[in-house]
BAMI-418289 format. One record per residue (C-alpha): residue number from 1; residue in three letters; chain; x, y, z. Coordinates in steps of 0.02 Angstrom, whole numbers, plus 50000, padded with zeros to 5 digits. Example, Ala and Ser with C-alpha at 12.3 -4.5 7.8 and 13.67 -1.06 7.14 Angstrom:
! BAMI-418289
1  Ala  A  50615  49775  50390
2  Ser  A  50684  49947  50357
***
This chain:
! BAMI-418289
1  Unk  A  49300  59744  57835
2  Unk  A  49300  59756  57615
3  Unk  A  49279  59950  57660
4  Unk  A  49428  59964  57784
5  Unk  A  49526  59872  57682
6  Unk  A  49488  59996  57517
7  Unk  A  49544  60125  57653
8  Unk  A  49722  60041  57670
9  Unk  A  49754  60002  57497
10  Unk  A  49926  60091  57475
11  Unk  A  49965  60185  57329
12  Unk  A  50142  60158  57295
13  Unk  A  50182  59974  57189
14  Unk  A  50293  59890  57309
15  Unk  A  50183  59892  57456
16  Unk  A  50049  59860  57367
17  Unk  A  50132  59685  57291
18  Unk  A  50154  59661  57484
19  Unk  A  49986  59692  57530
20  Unk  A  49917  59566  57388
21  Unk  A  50060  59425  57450
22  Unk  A  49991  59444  57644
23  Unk  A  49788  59462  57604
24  Unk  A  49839  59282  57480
25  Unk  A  49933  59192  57615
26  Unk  A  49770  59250  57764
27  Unk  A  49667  59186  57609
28  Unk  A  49726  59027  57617
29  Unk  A  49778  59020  57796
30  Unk  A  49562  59051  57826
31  Unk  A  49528  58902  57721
32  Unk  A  49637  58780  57790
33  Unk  A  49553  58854  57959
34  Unk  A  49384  58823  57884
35  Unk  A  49435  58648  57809
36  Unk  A  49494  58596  57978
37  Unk  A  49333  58636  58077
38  Unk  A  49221  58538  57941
39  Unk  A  49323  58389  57984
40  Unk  A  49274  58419  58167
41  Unk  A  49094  58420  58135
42  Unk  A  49129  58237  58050
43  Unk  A  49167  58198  58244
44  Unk  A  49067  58303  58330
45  Unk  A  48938  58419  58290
46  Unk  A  48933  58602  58419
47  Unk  A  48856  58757  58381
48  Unk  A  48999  58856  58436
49  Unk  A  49104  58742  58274
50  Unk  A  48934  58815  58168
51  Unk  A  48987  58990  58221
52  Unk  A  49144  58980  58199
53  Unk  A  49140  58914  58019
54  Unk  A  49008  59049  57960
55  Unk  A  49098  59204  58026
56  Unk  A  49269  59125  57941
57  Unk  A  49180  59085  57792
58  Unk  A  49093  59276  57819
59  Unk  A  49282  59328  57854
60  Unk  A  49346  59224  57687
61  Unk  A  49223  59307  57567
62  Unk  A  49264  59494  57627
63  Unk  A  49445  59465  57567
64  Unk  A  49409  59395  57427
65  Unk  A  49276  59521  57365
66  Unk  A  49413  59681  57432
67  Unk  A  49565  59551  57329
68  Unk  A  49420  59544  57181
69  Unk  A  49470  59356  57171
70  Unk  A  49333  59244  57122
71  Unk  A  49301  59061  57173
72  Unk  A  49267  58919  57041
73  Unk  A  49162  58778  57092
74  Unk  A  49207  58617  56991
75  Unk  A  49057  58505  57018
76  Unk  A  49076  58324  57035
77  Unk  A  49000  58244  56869
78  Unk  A  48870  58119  56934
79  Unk  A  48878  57936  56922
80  Unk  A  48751  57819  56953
81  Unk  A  48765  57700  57070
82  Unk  A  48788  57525  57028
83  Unk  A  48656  57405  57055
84  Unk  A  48731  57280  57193
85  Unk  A  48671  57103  57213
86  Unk  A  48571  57090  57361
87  Unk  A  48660  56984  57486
88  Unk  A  48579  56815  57544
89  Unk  A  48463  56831  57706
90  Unk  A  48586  56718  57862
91  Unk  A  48557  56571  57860
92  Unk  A  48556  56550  58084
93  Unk  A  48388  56641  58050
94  Unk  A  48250  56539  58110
95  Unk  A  48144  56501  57951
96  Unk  A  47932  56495  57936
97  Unk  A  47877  56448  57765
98  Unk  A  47711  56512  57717
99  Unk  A  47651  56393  57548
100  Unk  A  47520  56488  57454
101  Unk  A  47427  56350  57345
102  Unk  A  47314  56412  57210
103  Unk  A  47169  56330  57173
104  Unk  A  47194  56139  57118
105  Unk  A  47085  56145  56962
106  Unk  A  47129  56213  56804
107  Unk  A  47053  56393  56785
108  Unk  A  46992  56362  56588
109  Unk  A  46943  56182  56576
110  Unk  A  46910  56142  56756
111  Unk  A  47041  55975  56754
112  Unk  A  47140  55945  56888
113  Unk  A  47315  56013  56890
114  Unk  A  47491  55956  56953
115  Unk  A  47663  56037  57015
116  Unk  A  47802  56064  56887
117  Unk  A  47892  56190  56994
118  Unk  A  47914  56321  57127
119  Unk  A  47959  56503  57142
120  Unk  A  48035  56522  57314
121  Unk  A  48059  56697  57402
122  Unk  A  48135  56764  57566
123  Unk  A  48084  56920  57677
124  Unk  A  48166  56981  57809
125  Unk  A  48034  57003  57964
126  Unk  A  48055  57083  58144
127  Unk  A  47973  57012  58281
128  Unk  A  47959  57156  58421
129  Unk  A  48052  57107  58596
130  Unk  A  47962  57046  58750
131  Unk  A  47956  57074  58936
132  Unk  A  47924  56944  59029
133  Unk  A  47905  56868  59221
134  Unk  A  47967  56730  59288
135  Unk  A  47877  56653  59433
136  Unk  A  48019  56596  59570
137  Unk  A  47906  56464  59678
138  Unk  A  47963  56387  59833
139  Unk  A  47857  56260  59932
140  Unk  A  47904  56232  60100
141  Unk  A  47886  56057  60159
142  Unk  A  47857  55997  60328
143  Unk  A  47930  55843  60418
144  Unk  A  47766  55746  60492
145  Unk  A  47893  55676  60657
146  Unk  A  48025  55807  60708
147  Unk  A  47892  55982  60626
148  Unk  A  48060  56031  60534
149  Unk  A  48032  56144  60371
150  Unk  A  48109  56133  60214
151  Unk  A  48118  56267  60081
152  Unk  A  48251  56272  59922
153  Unk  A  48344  56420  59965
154  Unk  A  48313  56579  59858
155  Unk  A  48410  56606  59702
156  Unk  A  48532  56739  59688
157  Unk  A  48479  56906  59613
158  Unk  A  48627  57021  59508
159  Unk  A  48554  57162  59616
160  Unk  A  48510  57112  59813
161  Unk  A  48303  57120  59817
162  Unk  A  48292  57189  59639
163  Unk  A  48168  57149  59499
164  Unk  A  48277  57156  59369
165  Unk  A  48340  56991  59293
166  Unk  A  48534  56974  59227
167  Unk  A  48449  56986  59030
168  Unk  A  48368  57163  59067
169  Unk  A  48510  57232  59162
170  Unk  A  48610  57167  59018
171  Unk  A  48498  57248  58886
172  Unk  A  48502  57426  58966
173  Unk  A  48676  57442  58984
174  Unk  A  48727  57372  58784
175  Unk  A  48576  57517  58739
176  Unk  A  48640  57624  58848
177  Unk  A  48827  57621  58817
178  Unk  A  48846  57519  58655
179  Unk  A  48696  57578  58557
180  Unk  A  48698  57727  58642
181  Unk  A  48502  57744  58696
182  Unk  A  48492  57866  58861
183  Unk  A  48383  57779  59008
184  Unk  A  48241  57906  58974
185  Unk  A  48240  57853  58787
186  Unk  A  48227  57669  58853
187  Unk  A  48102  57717  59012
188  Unk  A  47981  57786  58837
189  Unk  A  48018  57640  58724
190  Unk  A  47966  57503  58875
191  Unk  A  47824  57603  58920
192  Unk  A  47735  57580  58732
193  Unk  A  47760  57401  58791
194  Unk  A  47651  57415  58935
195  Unk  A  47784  57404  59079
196  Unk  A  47852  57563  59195
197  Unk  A  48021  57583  59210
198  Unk  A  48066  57758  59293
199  Unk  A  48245  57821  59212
200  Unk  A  48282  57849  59400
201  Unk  A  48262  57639  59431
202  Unk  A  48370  57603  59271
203  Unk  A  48502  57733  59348
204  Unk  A  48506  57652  59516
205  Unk  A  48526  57505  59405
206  Unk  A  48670  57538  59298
207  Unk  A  48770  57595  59474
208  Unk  A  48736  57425  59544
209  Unk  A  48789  57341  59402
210  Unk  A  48963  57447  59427
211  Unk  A  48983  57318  59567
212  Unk  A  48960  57149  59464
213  Unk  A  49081  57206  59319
214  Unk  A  49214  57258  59426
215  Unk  A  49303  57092  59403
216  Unk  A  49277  57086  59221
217  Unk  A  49352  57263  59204
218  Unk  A  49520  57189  59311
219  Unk  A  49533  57040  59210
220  Unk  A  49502  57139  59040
221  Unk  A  49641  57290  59120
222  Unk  A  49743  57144  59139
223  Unk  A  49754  57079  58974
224  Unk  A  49754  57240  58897
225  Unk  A  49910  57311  58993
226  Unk  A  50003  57162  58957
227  Unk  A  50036  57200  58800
228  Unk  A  50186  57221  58707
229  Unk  A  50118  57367  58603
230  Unk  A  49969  57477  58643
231  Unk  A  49878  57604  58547
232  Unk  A  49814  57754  58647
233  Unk  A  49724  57920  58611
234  Unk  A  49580  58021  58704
235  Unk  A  49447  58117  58682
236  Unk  A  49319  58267  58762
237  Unk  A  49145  58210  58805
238  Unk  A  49027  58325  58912
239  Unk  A  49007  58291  59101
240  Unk  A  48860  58331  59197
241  Unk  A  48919  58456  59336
242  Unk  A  48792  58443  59457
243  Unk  A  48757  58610  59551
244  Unk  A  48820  58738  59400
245  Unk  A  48693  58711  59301
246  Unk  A  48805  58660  59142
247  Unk  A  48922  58525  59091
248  Unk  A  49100  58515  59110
249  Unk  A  49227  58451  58977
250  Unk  A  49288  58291  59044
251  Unk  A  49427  58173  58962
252  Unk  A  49399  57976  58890
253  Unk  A  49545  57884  58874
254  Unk  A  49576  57729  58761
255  Unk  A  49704  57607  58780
256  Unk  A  49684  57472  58632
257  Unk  A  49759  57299  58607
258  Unk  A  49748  57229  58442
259  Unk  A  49907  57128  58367
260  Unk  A  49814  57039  58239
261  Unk  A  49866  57122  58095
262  Unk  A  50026  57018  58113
263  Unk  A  49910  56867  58158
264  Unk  A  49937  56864  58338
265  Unk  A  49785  56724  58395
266  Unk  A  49771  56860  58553
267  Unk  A  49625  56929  58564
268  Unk  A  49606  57112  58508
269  Unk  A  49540  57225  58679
270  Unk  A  49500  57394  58704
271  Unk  A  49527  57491  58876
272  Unk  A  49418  57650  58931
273  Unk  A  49485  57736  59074
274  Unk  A  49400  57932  59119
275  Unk  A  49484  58102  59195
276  Unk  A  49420  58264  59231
277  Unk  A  49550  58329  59129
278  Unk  A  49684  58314  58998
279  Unk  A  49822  58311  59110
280  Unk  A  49969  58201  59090
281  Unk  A  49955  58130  59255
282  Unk  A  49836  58002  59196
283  Unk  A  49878  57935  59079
284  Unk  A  50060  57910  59176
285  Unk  A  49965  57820  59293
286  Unk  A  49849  57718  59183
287  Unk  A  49996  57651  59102
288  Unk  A  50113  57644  59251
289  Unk  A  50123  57431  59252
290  Unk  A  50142  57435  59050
291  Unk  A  50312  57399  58994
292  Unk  A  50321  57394  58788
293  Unk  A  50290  57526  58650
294  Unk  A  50157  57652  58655
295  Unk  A  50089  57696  58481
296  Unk  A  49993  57869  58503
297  Unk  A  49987  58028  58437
298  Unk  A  50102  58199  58482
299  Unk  A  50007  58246  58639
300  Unk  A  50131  58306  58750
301  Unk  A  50059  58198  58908
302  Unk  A  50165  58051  58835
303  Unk  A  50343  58123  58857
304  Unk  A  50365  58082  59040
305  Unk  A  50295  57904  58988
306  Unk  A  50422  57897  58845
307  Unk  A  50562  57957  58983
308  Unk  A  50543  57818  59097
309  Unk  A  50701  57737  59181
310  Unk  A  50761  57576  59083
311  Unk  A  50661  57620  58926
312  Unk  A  50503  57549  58999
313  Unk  A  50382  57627  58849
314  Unk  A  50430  57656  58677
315  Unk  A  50364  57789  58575
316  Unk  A  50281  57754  58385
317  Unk  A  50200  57871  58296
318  Unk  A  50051  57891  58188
319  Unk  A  50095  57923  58004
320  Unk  A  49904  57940  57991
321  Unk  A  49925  58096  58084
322  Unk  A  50069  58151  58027
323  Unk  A  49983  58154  57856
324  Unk  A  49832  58250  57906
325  Unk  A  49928  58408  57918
326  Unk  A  49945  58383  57705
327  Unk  A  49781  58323  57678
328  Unk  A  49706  58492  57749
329  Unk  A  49799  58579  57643
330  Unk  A  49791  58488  57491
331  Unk  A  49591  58500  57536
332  Unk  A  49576  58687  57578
333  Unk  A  49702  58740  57421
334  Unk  A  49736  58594  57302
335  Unk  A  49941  58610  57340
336  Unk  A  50040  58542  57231
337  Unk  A  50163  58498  57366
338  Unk  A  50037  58432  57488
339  Unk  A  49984  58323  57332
340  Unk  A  50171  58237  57338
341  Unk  A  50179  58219  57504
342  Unk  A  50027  58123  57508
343  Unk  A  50081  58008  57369
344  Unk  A  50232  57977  57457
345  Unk  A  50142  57926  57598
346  Unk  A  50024  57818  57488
347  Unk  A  50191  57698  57427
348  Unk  A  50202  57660  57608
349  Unk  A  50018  57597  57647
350  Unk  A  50043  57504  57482
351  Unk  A  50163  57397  57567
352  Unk  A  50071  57378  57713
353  Unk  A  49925  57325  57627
354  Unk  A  50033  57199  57546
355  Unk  A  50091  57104  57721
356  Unk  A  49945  57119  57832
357  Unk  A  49912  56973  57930
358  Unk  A  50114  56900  57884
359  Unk  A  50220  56843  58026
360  Unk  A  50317  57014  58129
361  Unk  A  50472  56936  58033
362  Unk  A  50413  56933  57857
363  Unk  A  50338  57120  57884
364  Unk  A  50481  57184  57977
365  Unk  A  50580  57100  57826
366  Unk  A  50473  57186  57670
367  Unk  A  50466  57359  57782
368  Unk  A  50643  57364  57755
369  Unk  A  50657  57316  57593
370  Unk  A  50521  57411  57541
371  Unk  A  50462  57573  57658
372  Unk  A  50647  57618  57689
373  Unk  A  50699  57678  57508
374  Unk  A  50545  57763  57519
375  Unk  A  50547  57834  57683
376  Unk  A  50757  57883  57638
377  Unk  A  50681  57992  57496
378  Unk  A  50542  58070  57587
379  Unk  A  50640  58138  57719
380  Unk  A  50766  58218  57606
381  Unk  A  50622  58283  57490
382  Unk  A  50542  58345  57663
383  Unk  A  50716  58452  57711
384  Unk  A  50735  58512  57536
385  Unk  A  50539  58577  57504
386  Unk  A  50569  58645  57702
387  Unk  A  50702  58761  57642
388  Unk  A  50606  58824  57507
389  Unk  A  50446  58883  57590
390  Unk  A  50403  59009  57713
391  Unk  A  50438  58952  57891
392  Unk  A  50291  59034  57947
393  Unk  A  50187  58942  57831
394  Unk  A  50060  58790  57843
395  Unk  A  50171  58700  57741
396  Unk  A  50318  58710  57853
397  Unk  A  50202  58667  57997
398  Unk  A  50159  58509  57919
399  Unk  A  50330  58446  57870
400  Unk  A  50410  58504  58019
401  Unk  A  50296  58396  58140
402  Unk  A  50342  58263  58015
403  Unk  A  50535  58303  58037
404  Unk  A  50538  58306  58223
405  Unk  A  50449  58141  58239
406  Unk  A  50547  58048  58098
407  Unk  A  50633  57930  58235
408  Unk  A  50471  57864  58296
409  Unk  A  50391  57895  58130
410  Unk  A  50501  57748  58061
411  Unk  A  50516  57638  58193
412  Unk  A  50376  57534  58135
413  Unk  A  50498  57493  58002
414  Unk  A  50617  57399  58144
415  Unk  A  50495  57285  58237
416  Unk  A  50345  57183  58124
417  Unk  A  50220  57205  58275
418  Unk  A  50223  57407  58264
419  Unk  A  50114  57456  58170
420  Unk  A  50098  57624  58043
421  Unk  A  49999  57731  58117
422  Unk  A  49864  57731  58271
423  Unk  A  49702  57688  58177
424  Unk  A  49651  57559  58303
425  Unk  A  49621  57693  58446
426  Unk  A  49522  57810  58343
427  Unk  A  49411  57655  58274
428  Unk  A  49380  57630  58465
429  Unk  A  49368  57829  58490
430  Unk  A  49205  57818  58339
431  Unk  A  49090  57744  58466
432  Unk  A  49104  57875  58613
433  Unk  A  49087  58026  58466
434  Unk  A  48920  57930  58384
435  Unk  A  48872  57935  58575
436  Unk  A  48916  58131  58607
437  Unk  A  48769  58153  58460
438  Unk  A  48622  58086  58562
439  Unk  A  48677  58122  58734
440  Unk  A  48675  58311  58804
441  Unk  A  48799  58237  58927
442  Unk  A  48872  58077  59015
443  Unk  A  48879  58043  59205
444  Unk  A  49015  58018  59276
***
């Protein structure tokens, strides 16, 4: 590429100021690429994302070398870290003392010696888990007249004739979806412990226990959908595709209820709910029974929710998103403008780190006399910076998805209970991405 591009270097000045504006602008159009990818391997780590960012970074330092522009590297001066003061052990721990007593005679003049004190230290200790098994006797008894038997009928078992007691079954699935341990990872772990458990078993296990959820997951859909205001986003995780050979990309929606940033005593919920795609159908019908304001991001899949007759769902943005577009750019080229827009954005956390927790009245109250001024200048800052920069650039991009959401943007600023942006779905998001890094795929 440097060679081909020596090749094309025009001779005459004008075109040749041209050429040196369009090779700047792919310059930093390439970085805010690259930037963009590195935050994806935050999330989720692919070798295709590898590739990608080594033949853009490969790409990058060809135009650079045939533009003869050199990088400077500013390194971070290095601070030590502060000692912290270890926090106390908890005190539901059970505690063993262990006394160690030296000897009761004085070491030099053999007299006999007293206490005057103690030096008392804790250590934190692990005592490996246990399998155990539990016996289920049942005598049968006889009557000596009428020969009638008696036996105490058999307990009930979470899965009909199974071996498995309600604590295992409950341990596999928290490792297996909440700590995120696969079955075959578990099968090796038990077997150090002297007890065989085929992954196959635990599988046949985890479908069973499908069955004795199922009212949980009703109850828990039911709370969650009747909420005023939801949070919602999605995300890809790799599905097993059995006869290919391969996984298939497969959707994981979240639906989140959590109001007690405006200290709502309801308690906060979260909602998973799969497709094999990213259609908009589903989430139309996961949310078909929710009447109330939907907090999510721009996906397009929302708009025929947002269109419902009688104004069922609302639509609020996510300022958190709509500042990403400015913090990639402020990351890949240090703009100046992506600087301001990002303290602009700051003044408006500020306030709501001042009224978390307050009553939907007092925020709704300090939103307006606070975040409006500021949200009143940022919009007209945003229109006048918009007519100043190239409409094909990054820039515009940014403030231009910031311009054509402002009326959801702001209408956390009308109702206390909305809140800025959608944090609380991707916090319930972080779990299925820490999964995607030790699974090769999920079943579904």
């Amino acid at each position: 590429m440097a060679l081909e591009t020596k090749r094309a270097i025009p001779d005459d000045v004008d075109q040749l100021k041209q050429l040196v504006v369009a090779q700047s602008a792919h310059i930093e159009h390439l970085k805010l690429v690259i930037a963009k990818l590195r935050r994806m391997q935050f999330g989720r780590s692919s070798e295709r994302v590898d590739q990608e960012i080594d033949q853009l970074e490969l790409q990058l330092e060809e135009m650079q070398a045939a533009a003869a522009s050199s990088m400077t590297v500013q390194s971070k001066a290095s601070v030590e870290p502060s000692i912290r003061k270890r926090e106390p052990l908890p005190d539901h721990l059970p505690r063993e003392t262990e006394t160690l007593i030296p000897d009761c005679d004085c070491p030099d003049c053999g007299a006999q010696m007293r206490v005057i004190g103690e030096d008392v230290a804790e250590m934190l200790e692990h005592v490996p888990e246990h399998f155990k098994v539990i016996r289920i006797v049942r005598p049968k008894y006889a009557c000596a007249h009428c020969a009638k038997i008696v036996q105490h009928p058999a307990p009930s078992r979470p899965i009909s004739r199974g071996v498995a007691g309600p604590g295992l079954l409950a341990h596999i699935l928290v490792s297996k979806y909440a700590d995120h341990l696969p079955l075959y990872r578990q099968s090796e772990i038990y077997a150090r412990q002297g007890v065989s458990l085929e992954r196959s078993t635990m599988a046949q296990w985890v479908g069973e226990c499908t069955r004795l959820v199922d009212p949980l997951i009703k109850a828990l859909t039911r709370h969650v959908l009747g909420a005023k205001k939801l949070h919602a986003d999605d995300t890809p995780i790799p599905v097993l595709d059995p006869g290919r050979g391969r996984t298939k990309t497969g959707r994981l929606w979240t639906y989140v209820r959590d109001d007690r940033p405006w200290g709502s005593a309801d308690p906060p919920a979260v909602l998973f709910r799969y497709s094999p795609n990213r259609r908009g159908e589903h989430p139309q019908a996961h949310l078909a029974q929710f009447r109330g304001v939907l907090q999510a991001d721009a996906y397009a899949g929302f708009k025929e929710l947002y269109a419902s007759p009688g104004n069922r769902v609302r639509e609020a943005a996510c300022w958190a998103h709509a500042r990403r577009g400015f913090y990639d750019l402020h990351q890949a080229n240090a703009s100046p403008i992506a600087a301001e827009a990002l303290a602009r954005i700051a003044q408006l956390y500020e306030v709501e780190s001042a009224i978390r927790g307050r009553s939907p009245e007092e925020r709704r109250q300090a939103r307006q006399a606070h975040a409006l001024p500021v949200l009143d200048d940022l919009r007209a800052w945003l229109r006048e910076t918009l007519a100043r920069v190239s409409k094909k650039s990054e820039l515009a991009a940014a403030i231009g998805y910031v311009l054509k959401r402002w009326s959801a943007l702001t209408r956390y600023t009308e109702e206390g209970t909305i809140e800025i942006d959608n944090n609380a779905a991707e916090r319930a998001l972080r779990t299925v991405a820490l999964g995607r890094n030790y699974a090769n795929f999920v079943f579904m």
